[in-house]
N, C-alpha and C positions, 0 to 999 in steps of 0.2 A: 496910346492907341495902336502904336505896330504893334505889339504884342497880344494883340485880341485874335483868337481862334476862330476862324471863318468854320460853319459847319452848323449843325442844327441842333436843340435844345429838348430835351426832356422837362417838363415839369409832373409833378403826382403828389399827390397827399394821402396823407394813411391813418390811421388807431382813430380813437371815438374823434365825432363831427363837434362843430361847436359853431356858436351862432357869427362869429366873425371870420373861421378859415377860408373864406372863399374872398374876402378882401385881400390876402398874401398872395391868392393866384392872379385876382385882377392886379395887384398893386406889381407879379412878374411880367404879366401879360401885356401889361399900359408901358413897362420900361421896356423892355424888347421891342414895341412898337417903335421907337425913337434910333432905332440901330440896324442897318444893313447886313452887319457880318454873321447876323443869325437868319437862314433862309426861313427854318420852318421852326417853330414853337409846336411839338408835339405832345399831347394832352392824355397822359397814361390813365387808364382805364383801372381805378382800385388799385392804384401803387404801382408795386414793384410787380404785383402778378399780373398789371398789363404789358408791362415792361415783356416779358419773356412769353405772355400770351400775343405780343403784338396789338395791340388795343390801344390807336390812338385816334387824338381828335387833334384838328391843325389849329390852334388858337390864334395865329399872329394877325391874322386877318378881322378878327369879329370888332364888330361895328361898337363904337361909346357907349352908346342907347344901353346893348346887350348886358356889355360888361358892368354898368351902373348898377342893374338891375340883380347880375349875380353875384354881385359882390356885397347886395345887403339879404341876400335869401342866405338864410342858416344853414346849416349841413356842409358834405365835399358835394359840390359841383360835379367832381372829379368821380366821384365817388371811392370812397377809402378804403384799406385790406388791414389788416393785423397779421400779415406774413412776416416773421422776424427771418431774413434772410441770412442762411449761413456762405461759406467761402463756396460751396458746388451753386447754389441759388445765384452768385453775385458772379460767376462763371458766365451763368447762363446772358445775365444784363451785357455784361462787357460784350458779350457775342454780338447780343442785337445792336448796339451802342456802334459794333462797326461798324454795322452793314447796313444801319441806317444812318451815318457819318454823324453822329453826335458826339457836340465836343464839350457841351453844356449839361449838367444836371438840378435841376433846384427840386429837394425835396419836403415837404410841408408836414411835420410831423412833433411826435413827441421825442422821449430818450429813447425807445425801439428803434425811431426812423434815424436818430442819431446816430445810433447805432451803424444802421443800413450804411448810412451814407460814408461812414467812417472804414468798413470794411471796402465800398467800391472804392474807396478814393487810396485804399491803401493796395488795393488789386491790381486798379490802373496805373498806379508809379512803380509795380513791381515790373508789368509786362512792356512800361514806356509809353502805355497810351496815352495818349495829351487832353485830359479832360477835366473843368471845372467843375468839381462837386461843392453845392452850400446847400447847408441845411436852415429849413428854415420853424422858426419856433412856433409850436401849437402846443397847448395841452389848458385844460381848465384844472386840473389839479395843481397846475403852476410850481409843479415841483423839479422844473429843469436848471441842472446848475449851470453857473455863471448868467443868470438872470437875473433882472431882480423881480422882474414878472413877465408871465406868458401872454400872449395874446390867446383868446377865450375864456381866460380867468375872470376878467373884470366884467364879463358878462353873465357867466354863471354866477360871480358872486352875487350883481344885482341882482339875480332870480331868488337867489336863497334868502338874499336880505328883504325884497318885496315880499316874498312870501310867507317869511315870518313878522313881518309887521302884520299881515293881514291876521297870522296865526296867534298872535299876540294877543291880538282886540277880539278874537273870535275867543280865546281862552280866559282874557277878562270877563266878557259876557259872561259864556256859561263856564263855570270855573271846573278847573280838575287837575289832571294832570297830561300833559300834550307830549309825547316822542315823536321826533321826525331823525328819519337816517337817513343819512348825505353821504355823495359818493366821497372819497378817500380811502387809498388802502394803506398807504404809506406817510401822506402828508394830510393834513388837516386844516390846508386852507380853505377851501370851499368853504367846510364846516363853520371855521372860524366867520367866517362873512356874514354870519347871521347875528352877530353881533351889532352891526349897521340897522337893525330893527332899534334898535334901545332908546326911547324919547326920552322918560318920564324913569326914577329913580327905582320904581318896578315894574318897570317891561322886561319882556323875555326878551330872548330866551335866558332863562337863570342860570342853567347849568349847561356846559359846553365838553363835550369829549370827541380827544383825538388821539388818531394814533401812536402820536410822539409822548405818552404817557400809558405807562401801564392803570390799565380801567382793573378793579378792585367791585365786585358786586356791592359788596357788604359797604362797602364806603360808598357806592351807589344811591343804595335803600336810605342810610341817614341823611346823604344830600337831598336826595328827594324830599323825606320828611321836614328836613329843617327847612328850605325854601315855601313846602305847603303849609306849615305850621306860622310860618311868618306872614304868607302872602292870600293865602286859601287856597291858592294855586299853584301851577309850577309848567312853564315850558321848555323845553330839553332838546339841544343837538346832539349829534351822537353821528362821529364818521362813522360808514359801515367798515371802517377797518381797526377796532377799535379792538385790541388784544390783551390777555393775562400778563403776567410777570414771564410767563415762559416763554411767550412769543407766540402764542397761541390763539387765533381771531376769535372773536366770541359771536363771529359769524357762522364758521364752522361747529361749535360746542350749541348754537341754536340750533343749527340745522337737525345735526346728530339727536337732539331732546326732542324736536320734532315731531310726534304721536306716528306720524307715516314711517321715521326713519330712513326717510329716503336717501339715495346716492349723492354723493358731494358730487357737481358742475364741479371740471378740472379745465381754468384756461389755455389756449394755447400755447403758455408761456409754462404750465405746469405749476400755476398757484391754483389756490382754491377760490375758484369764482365768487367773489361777493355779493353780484348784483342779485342774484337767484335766494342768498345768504342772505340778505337784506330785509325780507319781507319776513323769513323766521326770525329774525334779529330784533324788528321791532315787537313781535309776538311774543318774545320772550320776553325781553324787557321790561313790556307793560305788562303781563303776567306778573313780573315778580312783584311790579309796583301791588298789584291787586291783592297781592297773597301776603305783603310785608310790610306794607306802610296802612297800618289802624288809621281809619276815620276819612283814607280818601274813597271817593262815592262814583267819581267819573275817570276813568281813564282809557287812551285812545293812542293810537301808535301812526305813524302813516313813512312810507321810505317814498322818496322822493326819486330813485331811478333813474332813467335814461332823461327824463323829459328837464334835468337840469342843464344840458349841451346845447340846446338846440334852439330853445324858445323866442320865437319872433318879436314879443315883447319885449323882452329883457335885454337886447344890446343897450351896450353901454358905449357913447359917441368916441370916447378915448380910444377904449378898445377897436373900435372899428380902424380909425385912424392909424392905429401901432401899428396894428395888422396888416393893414396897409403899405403902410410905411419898411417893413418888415422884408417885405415881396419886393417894392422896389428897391434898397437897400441890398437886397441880395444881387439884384443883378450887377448894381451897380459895383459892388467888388468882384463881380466876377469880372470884369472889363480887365484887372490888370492879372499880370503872368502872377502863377502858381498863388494864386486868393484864392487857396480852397479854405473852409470853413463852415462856422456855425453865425448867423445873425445873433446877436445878443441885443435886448433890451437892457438901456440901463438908466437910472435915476442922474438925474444932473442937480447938483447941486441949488439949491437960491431957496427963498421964501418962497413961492408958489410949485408947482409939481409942474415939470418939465422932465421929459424923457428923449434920448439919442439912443444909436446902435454902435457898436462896433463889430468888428468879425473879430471870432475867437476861435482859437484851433479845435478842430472835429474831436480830441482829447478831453475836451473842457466841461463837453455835455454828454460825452460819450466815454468818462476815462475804462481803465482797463481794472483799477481795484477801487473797492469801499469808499466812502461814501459814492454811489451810482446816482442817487436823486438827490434832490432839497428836504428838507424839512422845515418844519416854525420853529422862526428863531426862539429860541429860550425865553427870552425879553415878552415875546408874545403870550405864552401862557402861566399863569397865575401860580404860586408855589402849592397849591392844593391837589392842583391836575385837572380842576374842576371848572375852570372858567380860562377865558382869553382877556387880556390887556385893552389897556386904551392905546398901546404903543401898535398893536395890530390895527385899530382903527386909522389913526393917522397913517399909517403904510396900505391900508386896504382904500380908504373914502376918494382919493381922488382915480382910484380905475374903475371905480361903480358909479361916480355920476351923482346929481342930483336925486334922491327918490320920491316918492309918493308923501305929500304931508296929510297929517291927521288931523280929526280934532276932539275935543272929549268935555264935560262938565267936571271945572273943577271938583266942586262939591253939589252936593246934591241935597237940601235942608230936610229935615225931618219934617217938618210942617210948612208944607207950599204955602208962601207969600200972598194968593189971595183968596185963603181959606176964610172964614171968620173966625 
């Protein structure tokens, strides 16, 4: 405890909202209440660009009641920025960091905010300044390394997995053939999460594509065919970052076929925006079904976009709790001398699913070369490229939670029992 830095706290959150990040603010905000040597909890305004706009709110004070309440509303609280700050940007923080005595920073992010936090904390041990940076883990794409999962993942997967149960039984009804594009540009867990739909030995989705495998049209069209040739039907995931052999999105190659032709959306990071991609994505796809696969009659595309982050429905109690847990965990290593770092989830070993943290250095989720993110482990998808494992379900079923159960007529008799 002598070695705790008297002086005042930054917290902020940044890149897409998700339905449990605001539990890591409450989960900072509940542990700093229990500690004197922090005066003021100041509550940056969309990241780092409240930071150097000055845009704060004083958290340490707000009542149980409040924080109960914002800690199960989806989205940042805070509200979030997608500024990836270079070495002049993180200049500008340390300025204010002085002059408003702060000796704390917790930041609520993905690998960008990894990133962030990894350049301040290497700024401020160049200049001497005495400041705890922890980063703390968010993303629903769950592709941050030294994880074994993110908090907001287990919530969006519930979304994706409810809503292909729904989309399951709605494509049994009336049969065809069903595309849905899920966010992923890189990793394909989300996607994979629709696998948790599957009751019954042909439930959807049948066919699953992700990033981590180059997608092949042509061996597209025959899966298609052989799953509607089998089943009369066929329901299909499809990350929207789903690329050629060359590395090439088939998000971009929609857009461009496009009838409009219109301009590719270019991220602020200088990729090619997929979410925009996405909607030509599924147009094309189910196009091709229509033009390539003989004898099917119905086909229907839908990209599922922003409204998988956020959904008030779909938290998953786990996930709330991690996230939680996540925020106060971070404070708590910040109490001893030089615990800078990243919060890590990590799997603990036993028969039932049990999760802990450790702090892992700013390097870990933020290195300097290749591999930069996670991907699905190998184990996960199928040697075809065209489906996901059961070894993905047992690693995905306990951060989604319980879901919605069904129910269906085994069989159904040709001739009703009280006919004559």
């Amino acid at each position: 405890m002598a070695s705790m830095l008297k002086g005042n706290a930054v917290v902020g959150q940044a890149g897409g909202p998700t339905v449990v990040i605001n539990e890591s603010l409450v989960g900072v905000i509940q542990e700093i209440q229990k500690y004197g040597h922090i005066e003021h909890l100041l509550g940056a305004r969309h990241g780092v660009r409240g930071i150097i706009n000055r845009q704060f709110l004083d958290l340490k004070r707000q009542p149980s009641q409040m924080l109960d309440l914002v800690g199960r509303t989806p989205a940042a609280a805070l509200g979030a920025t997608r500024d990836k700050p270079d070495q002049e940007y993180c200049e500008k923080i340390l300025d204010v960091f002085r002059s408003e005595d702060v000796r704390y920073f917790f930041y609520i992010g993905g690998n960008d905010s990894a990133q962030s936090a990894k350049i301040i904390n290497e700024l401020t041990r160049d200049v001497r300044y005495e400041l705890r940076v922890i980063h703390i883990p968010k993303t629903i794409d769950n592709d941050l390394l030294a994880n074994d999962h993110t908090p907001g993942f287990g919530s969006a997967a519930r979304f994706v997995a409810s809503a292909f149960i729904g989309d399951n039984l709605d494509n049994r009804a009336l049969r065809g053939v069903k595309i849905n594009i899920l966010m992923g540009r890189n990793a394909g867990f989300i996607t994979a999460a629709s696998v948790l739909a599957r009751r019954q030995h042909d439930d959807g989705p049948h066919l699953v594509y992700v990033p981590e495998r180059p997608f092949n049209l042509d061996e597209f069209v025959n899966d298609v065919a052989e799953v509607y040739n089998r089943y009369g039907r066929c329901l299909i995931a499809v990350s929207e970052g789903i690329a050629d052999d060359q590395g090439r999105p088939w998000a971009e190659t929609a857009a461009l076929s496009h009838a409009e032709k219109r301009a590719l959306d270019i991220d602020e990071f200088g990729n090619v925006a997929l979410s925009p991609g996405a909607g030509a994505l599924a147009d094309f796809l189910s196009e091709t079904v229509r033009q390539r696969c003989d004898g099917v009659q119905r086909v229907r595309a839908d990209s599922f976009g922003y409204i998988q982050r956020s959904f008030p429905l779909a938290r998953s109690e786990v996930d709330a709790w991690e996230a939680r847990l996540v925020g106060q965990m971070a404070v708590s290593y910040s109490l001893d001398a030089d615990r800078d770092g990243s919060v890590a989830l990590i799997r603990l070993p036993g028969t039932t699913y049990a999760a802990g943290t450790q702090l892992v250095d700013l390097s870990a989720v933020a290195p300097d070369a290749a591999p930069f993110t996670r991907e699905l482990d190998d184990e996960f998808i199928n040697e075809r490229g065209n489906n996901i494992t059961n070894s993905f379900r047992n690693y995905c079923e306990p951060l989604v939670g319980e879901l919605p159960g069904v129910g269906w007529f085994e069989q159904i008799s040709q001739k009703p029992p009280w006919s004559a």
